[in-house]
N, C-alpha and C positions, 0 to 999 in steps of 0.2 A: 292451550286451545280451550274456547268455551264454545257450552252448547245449550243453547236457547228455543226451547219448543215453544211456539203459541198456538193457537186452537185450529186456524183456517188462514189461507194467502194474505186476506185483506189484514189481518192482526201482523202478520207477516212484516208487512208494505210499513204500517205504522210503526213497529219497533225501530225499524233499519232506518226507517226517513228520520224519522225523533234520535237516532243513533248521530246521523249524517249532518243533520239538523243542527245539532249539539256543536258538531267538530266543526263548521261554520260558522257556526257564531263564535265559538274560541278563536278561530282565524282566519278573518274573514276574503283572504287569500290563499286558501288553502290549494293542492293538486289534487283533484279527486281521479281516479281511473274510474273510467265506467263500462259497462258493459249495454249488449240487446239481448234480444230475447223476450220470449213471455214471463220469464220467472220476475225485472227488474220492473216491467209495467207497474205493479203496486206502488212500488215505491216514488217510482217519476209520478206517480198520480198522487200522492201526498205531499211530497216534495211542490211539488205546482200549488197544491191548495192550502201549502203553508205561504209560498208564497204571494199569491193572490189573496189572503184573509190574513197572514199574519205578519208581510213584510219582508221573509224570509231573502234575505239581500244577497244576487248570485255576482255581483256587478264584479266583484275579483277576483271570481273564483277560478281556479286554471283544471281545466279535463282534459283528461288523454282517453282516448277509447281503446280497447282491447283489439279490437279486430276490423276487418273490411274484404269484401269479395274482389281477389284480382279481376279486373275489365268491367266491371260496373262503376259506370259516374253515377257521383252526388247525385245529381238530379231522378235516378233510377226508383221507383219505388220500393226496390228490394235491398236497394242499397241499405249501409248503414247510417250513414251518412243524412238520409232523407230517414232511417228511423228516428234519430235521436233527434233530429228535428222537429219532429212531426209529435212525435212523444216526450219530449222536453224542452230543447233550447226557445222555439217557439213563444212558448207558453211561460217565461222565465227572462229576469233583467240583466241577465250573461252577456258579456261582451264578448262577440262571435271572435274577435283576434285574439282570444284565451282559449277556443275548443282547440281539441285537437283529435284530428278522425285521421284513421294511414288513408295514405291514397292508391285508391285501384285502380288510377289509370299512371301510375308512372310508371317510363320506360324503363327504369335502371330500378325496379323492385329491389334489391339487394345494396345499393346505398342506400334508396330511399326507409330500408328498415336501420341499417346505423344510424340514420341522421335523425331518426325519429328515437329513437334511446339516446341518443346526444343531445334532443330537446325536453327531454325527462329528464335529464340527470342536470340539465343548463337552471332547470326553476327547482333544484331544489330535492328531486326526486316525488313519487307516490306518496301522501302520506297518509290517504287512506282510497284501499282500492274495494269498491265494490263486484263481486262477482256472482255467478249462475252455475249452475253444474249439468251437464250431458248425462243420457240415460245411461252414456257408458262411463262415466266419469271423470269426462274430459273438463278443463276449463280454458275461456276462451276458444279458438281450435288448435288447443294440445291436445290431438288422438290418443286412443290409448295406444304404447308404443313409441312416443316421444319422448325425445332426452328430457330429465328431471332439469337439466342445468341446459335446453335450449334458451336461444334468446329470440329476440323478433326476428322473423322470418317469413318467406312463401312456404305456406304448407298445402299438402294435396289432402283435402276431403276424402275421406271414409265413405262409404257406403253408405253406412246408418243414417249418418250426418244429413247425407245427402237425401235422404228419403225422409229424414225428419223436415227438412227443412221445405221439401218440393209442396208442400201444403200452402206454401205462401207466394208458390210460382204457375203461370198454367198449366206445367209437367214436369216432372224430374231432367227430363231433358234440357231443360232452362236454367237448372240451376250451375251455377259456378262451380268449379272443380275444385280450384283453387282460393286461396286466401292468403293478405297478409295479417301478421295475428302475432302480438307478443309473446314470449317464451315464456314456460314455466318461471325458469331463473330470472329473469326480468321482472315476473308479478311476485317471483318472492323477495324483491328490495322491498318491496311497499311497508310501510312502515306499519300499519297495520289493516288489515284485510275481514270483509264482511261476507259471507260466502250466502246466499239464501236459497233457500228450495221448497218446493211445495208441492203436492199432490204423492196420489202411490208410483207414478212412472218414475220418482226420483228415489224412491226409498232404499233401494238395495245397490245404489248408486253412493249414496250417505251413507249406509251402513259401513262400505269395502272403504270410503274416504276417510269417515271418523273414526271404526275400530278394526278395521282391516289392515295388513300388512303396507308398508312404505313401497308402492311399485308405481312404474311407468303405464303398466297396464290401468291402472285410474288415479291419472295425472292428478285428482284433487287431492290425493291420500298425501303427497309431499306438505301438505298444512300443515301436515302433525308437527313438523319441524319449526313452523313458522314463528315466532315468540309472542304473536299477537294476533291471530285471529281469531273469530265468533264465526260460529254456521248457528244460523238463523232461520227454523225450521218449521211448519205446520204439524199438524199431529200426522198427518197421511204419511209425509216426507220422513218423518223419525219412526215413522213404524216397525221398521228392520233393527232398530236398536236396540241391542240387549243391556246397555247401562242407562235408559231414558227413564226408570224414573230416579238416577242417581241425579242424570242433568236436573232434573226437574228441584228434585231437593238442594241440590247446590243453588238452584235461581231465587229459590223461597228462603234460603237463610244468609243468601251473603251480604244482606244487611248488615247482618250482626254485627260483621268482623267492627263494621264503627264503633259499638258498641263498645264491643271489648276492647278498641284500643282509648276509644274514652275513659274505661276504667282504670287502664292503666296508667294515663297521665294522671289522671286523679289521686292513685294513689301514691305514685312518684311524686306528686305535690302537697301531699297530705292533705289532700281534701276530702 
């Protein structure tokens, strides 16, 4: 696990796009998982103006999204579906029969989540998933209280969740109860994984993920296991960290390691 502080959201937005950015142009078919939310805005906003100024080619690229409100259609503004829209596909030269969003109007929600892990695992698997974290530690809607080894499923909203989220509805009462939402054990295939957070609401939420105990109570904290992921962080968001300015020092010197393994071929070559 690494951990990557930058100064403020927007430094945030630019590390993880130039990250994402990267593993795109190494493959330019790559499966990205994506998430919504306020935390991932930064990054769809650089991501976009890399590719409107720098060419940034989405044309093969395969997404699967994390989540969706059961009984809201695409066309819903609350949807997800009309997020990632609105906030990326839109604005990007992705060819719409590569997205993939679950669907909150099917009837049989319970195949519809198999068949949707059966078209993840059909291209190949995640092979790099972007994620957001909950004030309580949730990711995706894993509540805190969800099995470490669920898979995609309907799950029932929280409370919190739900009041977090009623700011982007006329009332609480509008918001969905429900959701389909990949499982913990599902986002831990992804071959490697970008987790970001940013402001004080998130910080004692990172802290319990990155140096806190492995529990169900804050579904992020099963990363630790992960063999490859980065939490990519603001200084607000790592503020609960008691090893941040270790991270810090590890970010400033693992240049090196080139270094030293430079001198070491060297001197295996007698040069």
């Amino acid at each position: 696990m690494e951990v990557i502080i930058e100064k403020g959201p927007e430094d945030v937005g630019r590390r993880t796009a130039n990250m994402m950015a990267d593993a795109i142009l190494r493959n330019p078919s790559i499966v990205l998982g994506l998430p919504t939310g306020n935390s991932p805005l930064v990054v769809y906003k650089e991501l976009i103006r890399k590719h409107k100024e720098g060419g940034l080619d989405f044309s093969k690229v395969i997404s699967f999204n994390l989540d969706e409100y059961l009984g809201l259609p695409p066309t819903h503004p609350q949807s997800y579906h009309y997020f990632m829209a609105s906030n990326l596909f839109d604005h990007i030269n992705v060819d719409r029969s590569n997205v993939h969003v679950p669907s909150g109007l099917s009837i049989d929600p319970e195949g519809f989540c198999k068949s949707y892990e059966e078209d993840i695992k059909r291209h190949g698997g995640i092979a790099l998933q972007l994620l957001g974290i909950g004030r309580d530690g949730h990711i995706a809607f894993n509540e805190p209280g969800s099995s470490l080894g669920s898979r995609t499923r309907v799950k029932t909203l929280t409370k919190e969740t739900i009041d977090d989220n009623a700011r982007f509805f006329k009332n609480a009462d509008e918001v969905p109860r429900f959701a389909i939402t990949m499982g913990v054990g599902a986002i831990m295939e992804a071959k490697k994984i970008l987790l970001i957070a940013t402001g004080k609401s998130k910080a004692q939420a990172i802290a319990d993920a990155v140096e806190g105990p492995i529990t169900q109570m804050n579904t992020a904290s099963i990363l630790q296991l992960h063999p490859d992921t980065v939490f990519i962080l603001d200084e607000e968001a790592a503020g609960n960290l008691k090893r941040r300015d270790c991270y810090r020092w590890i970010q400033e010197n693992k240049h090196q390691v080139n270094d030293v393994l430079s001198r070491q071929i060297k001197k295996r070559l007698g040069m």
